[in-house]
C-alpha positions, 0 to 999 in steps of 0.5 A: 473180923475186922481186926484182922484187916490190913492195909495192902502196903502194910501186908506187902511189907510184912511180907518182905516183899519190897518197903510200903512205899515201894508197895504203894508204887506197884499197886498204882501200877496196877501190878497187885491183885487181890483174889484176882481183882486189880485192888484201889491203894488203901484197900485192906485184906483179910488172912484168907485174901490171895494177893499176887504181884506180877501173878506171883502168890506172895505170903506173910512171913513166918520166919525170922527177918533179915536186918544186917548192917553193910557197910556201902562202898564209894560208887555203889547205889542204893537202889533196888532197881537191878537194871541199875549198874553197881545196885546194892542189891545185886552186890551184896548178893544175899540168898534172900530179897532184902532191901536198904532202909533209906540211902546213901549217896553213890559218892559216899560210903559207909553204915546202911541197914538191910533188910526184908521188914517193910514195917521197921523201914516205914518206922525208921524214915519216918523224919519226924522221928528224930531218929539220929545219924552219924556222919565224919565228913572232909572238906577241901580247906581247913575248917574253921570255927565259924564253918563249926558254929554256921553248921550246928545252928542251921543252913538255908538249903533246899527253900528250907533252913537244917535243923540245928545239930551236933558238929564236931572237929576232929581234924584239920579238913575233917569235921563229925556231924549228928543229924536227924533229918534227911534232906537231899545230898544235905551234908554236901549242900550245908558244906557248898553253901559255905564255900566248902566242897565234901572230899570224903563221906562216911556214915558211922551211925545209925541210931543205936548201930555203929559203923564196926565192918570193913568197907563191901562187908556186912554183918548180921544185927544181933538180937540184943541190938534189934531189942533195943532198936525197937526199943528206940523207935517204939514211939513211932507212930504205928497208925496205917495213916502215919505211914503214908506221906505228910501231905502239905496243905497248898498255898492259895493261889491267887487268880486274875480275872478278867471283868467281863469273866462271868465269875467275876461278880460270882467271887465279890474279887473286886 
């Protein structure tokens, strides 16, 4: 029976409800029951368990999931909150609910996948997967060949350094950049740092699926490209820890006491 356990933000994924990380928020929000009980984040449920969100029954998927490539216009937002103005969710306006695996800024347009699999969206945002995408990027002033060498061998942003990656010129003002991480606004923040502003953005590729539709349109991945997909992430670690958030350990913090603080001879902080 055990085997037959899962963790409830991985059922809701499977389920195509939302992602598991969006999962986790609703259980914290106290919007999940299981057979009637507000449940704990981490608790697991069985096949015969009755999970509702916002009183609603929801249930595993039995048919095939939706995985499509959209191609994001400029001012739209990767959110699936549908208060939100020019949502991507309610522009697509796709019969089944579907969400995007990852984002891409409002000012940028381009490749975004989406879909009803909380499971690949776990596995795909995973950062430390190395997964690779694919952007071509202007710039407002021509590009040299320093701004091509401080690009690829890592730029201090965000109390971090970028990991190295591919840079390419391809024009006057127009550079292609690979990159296998996600930072905040990345491109935007490496190409401020060195005195550039970003005129245009457009992502052309995500791992193996390339950018081949018009902008506002979308297109069903085929199978053979979900075979090698899967594929190509299967390294993924598919453990229910590996799906929640790398918590990092916190820096000592060093405290000032007072001597005549009674803890003070307790610490030996003399």
């Amino acid at each position: 029976m055990e085997d037959q356990l899962k963790r409830l933000n991985k059922f809701i994924g499977e389920t195509g409800f939302c992602s598991r990380r969006e999962a986790d928020k609703i259980i914290e929000e106290g919007r999940v029951t299981i057979n009637g009980v507000v449940p704990e984040l981490g608790t697991k449920v069985g096949p015969h368990d009755e999970v509702r969100i916002d009183g609603k029954l929801i249930r595993e998927k039995t048919e095939k999931p939706v995985y499509l490539a959209f191609n994001k216009p400029v001012g739209i937002e990767c959110t699936t909150n549908l208060d939100v103005r020019n949502n991507i969710v309610d522009y697509i306006n796709y019969p089944k609910r579907i969400f995007p695996i990852g984002r891409l800024d409002k000012a940028s347009e381009g490749l975004i996948f989406m879909t009803n699999d909380g499971d690949i969206v776990n596995k795909i945002l995973r950062a430390r997967n190395n997964h690779e995408k694919e952007y071509t990027v202007t710039v407002n002033k021509p590009i040299t060949d320093r701004f091509i060498e401080r690009m690829s061998n890592g730029v201090p942003i965000l109390d971090t350094v970028t990991r190295k990656c591919k840079v390419e010129q391809i024009s006057k003002f127009t550079f292609k950049i690979i990159l296998t991480q996600g930072l905040n606004r990345q491109i935007r923040r490496m190409t401020e740092y060195l005195g550039y502003d970003v005129t245009a953005l457009k992502r052309i590729r995500i791992i193996n699926i390339s950018l081949d539709v018009p902008v506002g349109r979308y297109r069903d991945l085929t199978d053979a490209e979900i075979k090698e997909l899967n594929a190509l992430i299967e390294p993924s670690s598919k453990t229910e820890e590996a799906s929640l958030p790398k918590v990092e350990t916190p820096r000592k913090r060093t405290e000032f006491i007072k001597r005549d603080d009674p803890r003070f001879k307790k610490r030996g902080d003399y």
